[in-house]
C-alpha positions as CSV (number, residue, x, y, z in Angstrom):
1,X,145.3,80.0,-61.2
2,X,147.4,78.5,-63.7
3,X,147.8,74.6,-63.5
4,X,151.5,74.8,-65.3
5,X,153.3,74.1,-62.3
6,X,151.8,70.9,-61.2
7,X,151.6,69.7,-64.7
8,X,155.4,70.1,-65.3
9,X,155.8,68.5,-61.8
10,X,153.4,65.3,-62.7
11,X,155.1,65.1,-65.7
12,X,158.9,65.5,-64.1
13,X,157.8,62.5,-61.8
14,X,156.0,60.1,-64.7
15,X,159.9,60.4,-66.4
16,X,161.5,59.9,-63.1
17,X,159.7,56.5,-63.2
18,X,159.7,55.5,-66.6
19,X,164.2,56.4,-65.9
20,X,163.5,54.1,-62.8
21,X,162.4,51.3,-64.8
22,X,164.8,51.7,-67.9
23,X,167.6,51.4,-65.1
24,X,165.8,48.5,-63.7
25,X,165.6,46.5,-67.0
26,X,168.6,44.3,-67.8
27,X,168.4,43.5,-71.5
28,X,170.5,46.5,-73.1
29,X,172.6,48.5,-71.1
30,X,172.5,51.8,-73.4
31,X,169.0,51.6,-72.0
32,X,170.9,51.5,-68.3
33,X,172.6,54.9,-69.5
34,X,169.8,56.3,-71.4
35,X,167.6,55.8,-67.3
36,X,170.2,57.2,-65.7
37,X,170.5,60.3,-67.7
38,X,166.6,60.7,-67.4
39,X,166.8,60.4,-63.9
40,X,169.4,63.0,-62.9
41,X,167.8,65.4,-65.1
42,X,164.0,65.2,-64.2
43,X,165.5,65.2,-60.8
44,X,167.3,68.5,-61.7
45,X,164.8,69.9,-63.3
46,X,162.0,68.7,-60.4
47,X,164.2,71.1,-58.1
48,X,163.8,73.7,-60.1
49,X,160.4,73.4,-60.8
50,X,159.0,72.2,-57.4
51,X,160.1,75.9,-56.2
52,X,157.8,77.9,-58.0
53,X,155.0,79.4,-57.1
54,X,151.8,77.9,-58.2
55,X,150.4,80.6,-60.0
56,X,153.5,81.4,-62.1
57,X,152.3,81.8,-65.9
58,X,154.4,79.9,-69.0
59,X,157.3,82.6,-69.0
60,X,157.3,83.5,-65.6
61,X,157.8,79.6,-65.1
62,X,160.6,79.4,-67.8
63,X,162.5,82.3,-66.2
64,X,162.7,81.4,-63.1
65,X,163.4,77.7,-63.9
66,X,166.5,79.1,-65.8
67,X,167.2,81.0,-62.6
68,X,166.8,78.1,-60.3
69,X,169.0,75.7,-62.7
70,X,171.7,78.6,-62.7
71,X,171.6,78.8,-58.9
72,X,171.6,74.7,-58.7
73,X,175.0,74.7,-61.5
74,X,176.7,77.6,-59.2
75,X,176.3,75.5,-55.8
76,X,177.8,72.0,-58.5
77,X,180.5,74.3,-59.3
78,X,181.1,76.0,-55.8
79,X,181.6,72.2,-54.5
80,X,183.4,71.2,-57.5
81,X,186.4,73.9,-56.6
82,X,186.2,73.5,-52.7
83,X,186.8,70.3,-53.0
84,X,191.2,70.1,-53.6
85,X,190.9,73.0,-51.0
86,X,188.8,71.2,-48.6
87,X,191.2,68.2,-49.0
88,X,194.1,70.2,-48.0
89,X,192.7,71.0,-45.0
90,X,192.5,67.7,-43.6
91,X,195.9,66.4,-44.0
C-alpha cells in the first residue's frame, strides 16, 4: 500500500497552517497575500487529494488529481455563469 496519499494530505495541511499563520501576522501585508493564496490553494488541492483512494501509485495520483481539479474548475465556472441568470430570476 502506497503511503503517497496521506503524505500529500499531511503535507497539504502543514501549508494550510503555515498560510494560517502568514495571514495571522501583521508586519507586511504581501505576507497577508502571499497566506491567503497558500490557503485557497492547499485547500483546493486538499479536495482533490483527500478523494483518492489510498492505494493510488504516483501517476495514478497525478491523474486523477488533474481530474478532480478539472471537475472542482467546472462546478467554479458552472456557478460563475448561473449567477446573472439566477439573479434574473429573483426580480
Amino acid at each position: 500500500m502506497s503511503r503517497l496519499v496521506a503524505r500529500a494530505e499531511l503535507a497539504l495541511i502543514c501549508i494550510m497552517a503555515l498560510g494560517f499563520v502568514l495571514i495571522a501576522q501583521q508586519a507586511a501585508f504581501g505576507l497577508y497575500q502571499a497566506g491567503l493564496l497558500t490557503v485557497i490553494g492547499s485547500t483546493l488541492l486538499h479536495i482533490a487529494v483527500g478523494n483518492l483512494p489510498p492505494d493510488a501509485g504516483p501517476v495514478r495520483a497525478l491523474a486523477l488529481t488533474a481530474a478532480i481539479l478539472l471537475v472542482v474548475a467546472a462546478v467554479f465556472g458552472a456557478g460563475i455563469l448561473l449567477v446573472p441568470v439566477l439573479a434574473q430570476l429573483g426580480r
